[in-house]
Phi, psi and omega in degrees: 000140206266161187308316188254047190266346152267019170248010192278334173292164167299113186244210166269024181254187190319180168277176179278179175286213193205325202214165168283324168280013152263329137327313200258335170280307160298314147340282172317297165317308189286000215241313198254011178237333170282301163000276166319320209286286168318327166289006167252003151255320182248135180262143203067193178084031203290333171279338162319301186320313201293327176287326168312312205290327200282325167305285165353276180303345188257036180008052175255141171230172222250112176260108159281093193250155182184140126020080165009135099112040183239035163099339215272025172246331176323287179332323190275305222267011152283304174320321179289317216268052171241338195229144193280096198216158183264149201212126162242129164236133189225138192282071214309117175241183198281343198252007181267143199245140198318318200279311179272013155283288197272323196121187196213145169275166193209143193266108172234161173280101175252121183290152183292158186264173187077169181234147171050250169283358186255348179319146175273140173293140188312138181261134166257155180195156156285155177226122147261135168261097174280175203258198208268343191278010155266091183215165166266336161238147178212119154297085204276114205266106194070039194311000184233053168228007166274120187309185162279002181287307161309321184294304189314311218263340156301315197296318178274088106253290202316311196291306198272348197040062142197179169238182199207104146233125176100230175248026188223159170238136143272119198286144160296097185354126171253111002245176191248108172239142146303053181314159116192150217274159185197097180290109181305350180207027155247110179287329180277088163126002203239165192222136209293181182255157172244152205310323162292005188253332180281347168266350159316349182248134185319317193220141184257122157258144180232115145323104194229133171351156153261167188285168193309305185288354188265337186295326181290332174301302176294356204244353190267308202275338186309317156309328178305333206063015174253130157272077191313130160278129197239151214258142167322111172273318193243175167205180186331273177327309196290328163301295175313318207266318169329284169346298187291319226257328190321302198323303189302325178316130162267157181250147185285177177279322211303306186311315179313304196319303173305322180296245117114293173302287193328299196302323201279331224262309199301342190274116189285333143311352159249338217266146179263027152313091195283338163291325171308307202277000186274326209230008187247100134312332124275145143291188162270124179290169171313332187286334113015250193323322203274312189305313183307304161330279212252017140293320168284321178327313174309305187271345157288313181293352189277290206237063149069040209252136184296321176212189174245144189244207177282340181285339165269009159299283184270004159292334182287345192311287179326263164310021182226322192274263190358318187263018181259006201249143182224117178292179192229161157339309188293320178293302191320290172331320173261357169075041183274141184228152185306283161347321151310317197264311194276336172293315174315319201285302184313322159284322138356274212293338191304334197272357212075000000 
């Protein structure tokens, strides 16, 4: 029985849509009720939340980096109890091994059928036992303290939405997403991510202090000893029908054209970047433009908009590029920061 075989039942949600723009309506309204819902744990963080819920609807996933102790496991695991969704979380350490990720085959004993001289001798057969990542959303925690054997086998769930244990494949829950976390300044146990695995993810979101007044807000409601509950905004069907409707948003060409650029302008063998060609070794690959696109598509439906144009381009410039560019020494030397190199790039591309 598959992990998500109770969500298959009958619940409360809306009926389906009829339409994309009733679709697009609903997006809006489930956008600003998660919000809220997530704003009774978490305080402040708005853009973050705003970059989660757009990964969401682009049924896309998300690395979160920050700091010790800035929410960014809160975050995530407020986003499930926000959504009627089945949630696996799992704690990356240096000893975890590919099999407690995905599952296992497990040897079990099927007693023989019949009675007495005619009974069959006990049968053995595999059982898979899956793991925590069939869940539809799963929260991978310090995700760069797992060695690389492991990550692989992470690396085919992310691409493929399936696993591979033994000689069988197992399809992943639809749908299947990633949240995960990343301390950005502890160095001791931890393992680089590899670069095909950081462009699987749509969005690099980065976590920042909160401001003086969300601080006196946390330190006021954490203390209280009340634990808020948040009660389900979406459920299954509605999450899918979401899914299903991002694709379908049209984008305008001028906004297609800007990804386009924005991705190419990062590549130092093309780029009219002056910053690209000192400080960059790789660019952003085709998925870069494609990740920009429908990340924009995303943030139109977020707010409730018939298609996406360039201004959903460029908010996205940042948190769609930044984990696809791999510096070279020299920017670390001069304290050059990726965000640096894409404000440069962004004006490149703006003129065409």
């Amino acid at each position: 029985m598959s992990p998500l075989d109770t969500h298959d039942a009958p619940h409360a949600s809306p009926p389906p849509a009829r339409s994309d723009a009733e679709l697009l309506e609903r997006a809006r309204v489930s956008s600003d009720r998660l919000r809220a819902g997530i704003a009774q744990t978490v305080v402040g963080q708005s853009e973050v939340v705003e970059a989660m819920l757009l990964t969401l609807f682009a049924r896309g996933h998300a690395l979160l980096v920050g700091v010790p102790g800035l929410a960014k496991t809160l975050l995530v695991s407020s986003l499930a109890q926000a959504l009627d969704l089945s949630f696996g979380r799992v704690q990356f350490t240096p000893d975890l091994l590919p099999a407690d990720i995905t599952g296992t085959d497990v040897l079990q004993e099927v007693s023989g059928e019949g009675d007495g001289l005619h009974a069959q001798a006990p049968r053995r057969t595999l059982k898979f036992l899956p793991g925590p990542i069939f869940a539809n959303l799963v929260l991978a925690d310090e995700i760069n303290r797992t060695p690389p054997k492991t990550q692989a086998a992470l690396l085919q769930a992310m691409q493929e939405r399936r696993v591979t244990v033994g000689t069988t494949t197992h399809p992943l829950p639809d749908p299947f997403q990633v949240f995960a976390t990343r301390n950005p300044i502890e160095q001791e146990g931890t393992y680089a991510l590899p670069e095909a695995q950081l462009d699987r993810f749509l969005l690099e979101i980065h976590v920042d202090y909160p401001s003086e007044a969300d601080e006196l807000e946390i330190a006021r409601r954490t203390t209280s000893g009340r634990v808020p509950a948040i009660e389900p905004v979406l459920h299954l069907d509605d999450v899918r029908a979401l899914g299903a409707l991002v694709p379908r948003i049209p984008a305008t060409d001028e906004a297609i054209a800007l990804a386009v650029r924005l991705a190419r302008e990062t590549r130092p063998g093309a780029s009219r970047v002056a910053e690209v060609k000192d400080y960059v070794r790789f660019g952003a690959g085709p998925r870069g433009s494609q990740a920009l696109v429908l990340a924009a598509k995303a943030r139109a439906a977020l707010h409730g908009e018939a298609a996406a144009d360039v201004d959903d381009v460029r908010a996205l410039i940042v948190p769609a590029l930044r984990h696809r560019l791999v510096l070279g020494y020299r920017a670390e030397a001069d304290g050059v920061r990726d965000s640096d190199i894409l404000a440069a790039v962004a004006r490149v591309a703006e003129r065409g």
